[in-house]
C-alpha positions as CSV (number, residue, x, y, z in Angstrom):
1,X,0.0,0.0,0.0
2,X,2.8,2.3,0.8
3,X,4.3,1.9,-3.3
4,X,0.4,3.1,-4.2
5,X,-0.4,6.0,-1.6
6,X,3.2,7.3,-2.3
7,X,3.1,7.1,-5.8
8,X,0.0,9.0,-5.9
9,X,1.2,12.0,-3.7
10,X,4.4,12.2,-5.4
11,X,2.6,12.4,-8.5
12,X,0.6,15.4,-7.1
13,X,3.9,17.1,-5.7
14,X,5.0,17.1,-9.2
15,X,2.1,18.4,-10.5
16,X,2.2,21.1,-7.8
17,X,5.6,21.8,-9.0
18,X,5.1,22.0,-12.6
19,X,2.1,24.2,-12.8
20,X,3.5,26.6,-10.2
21,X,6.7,26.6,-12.6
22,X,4.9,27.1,-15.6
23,X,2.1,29.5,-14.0
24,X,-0.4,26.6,-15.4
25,X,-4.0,27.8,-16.6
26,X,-5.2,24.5,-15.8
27,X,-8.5,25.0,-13.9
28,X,-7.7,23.5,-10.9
29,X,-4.7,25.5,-10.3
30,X,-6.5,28.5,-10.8
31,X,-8.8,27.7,-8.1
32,X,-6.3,27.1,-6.2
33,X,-4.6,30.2,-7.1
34,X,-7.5,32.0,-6.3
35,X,-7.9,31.0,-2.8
36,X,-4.2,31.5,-2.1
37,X,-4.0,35.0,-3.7
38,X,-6.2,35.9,-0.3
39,X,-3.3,35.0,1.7
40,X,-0.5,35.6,-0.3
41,X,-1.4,38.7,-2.2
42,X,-0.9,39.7,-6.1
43,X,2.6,38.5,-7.9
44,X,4.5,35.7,-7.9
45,X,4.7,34.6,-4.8
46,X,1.6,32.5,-5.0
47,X,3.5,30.5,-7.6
48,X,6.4,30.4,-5.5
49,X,4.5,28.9,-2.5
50,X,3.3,26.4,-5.2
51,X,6.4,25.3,-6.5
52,X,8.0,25.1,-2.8
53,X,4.9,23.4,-1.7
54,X,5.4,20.8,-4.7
55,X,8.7,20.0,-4.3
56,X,7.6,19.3,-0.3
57,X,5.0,16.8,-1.2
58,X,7.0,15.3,-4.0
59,X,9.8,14.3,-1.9
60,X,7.6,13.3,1.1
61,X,5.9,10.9,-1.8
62,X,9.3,9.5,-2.9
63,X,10.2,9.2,1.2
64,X,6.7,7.0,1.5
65,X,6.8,5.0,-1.9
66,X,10.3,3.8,-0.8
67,X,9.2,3.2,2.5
68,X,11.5,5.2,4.3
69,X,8.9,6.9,6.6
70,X,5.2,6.3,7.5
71,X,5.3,2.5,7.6
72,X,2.9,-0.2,8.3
C-alpha cells in the first residue's frame, strides 16, 4: 500500500511543482490560485509557494513510496 499511496502524492507534488513553474491555466490550479491570492497577495509569490509546496510533497511521496517513513 505504501508503493500506491506514495506514488500517488508524489505524482501530485510534481504536479504542484510544474504548474506553479509554468504558471499553469489548468482549472484546478486556478482555483487554487484564487484561494491562495487571499493570503498571499498579487505576484509571484503564489506560484512560488506552489512550487515550494510541490517539491515538499514530492519528496515526502518519494520518502513514502520507498518506505522510508510512515510504515505499516
Amino acid at each position: 500500500m505504501n508503493i500506491l499511496w506514495g506514488s500517488l502524492t508524489a505524482t501530485i507534488g510534481l504536479l504542484m511543482l510544474v504548474a506553479g513553474t509554468a504558471k499553469s491555466e489548468f482549472i484546478l490550479y486556478r482555483l487554487m490560485v484564487a484561494r491562495s491570492r487571499l493570503l498571499w497577495g498579487e505576484g509571484d509569490a503564489v506560484h512560488r509557494f506552489y512550487q515550494v509546496s510541490g517539491l515538499i510533497v514530492l519528496f515526502l511521496g518519494v520518502l513514502w513510496a520507498t518506505g522510508l517513513i510512515w510504515t505499516d
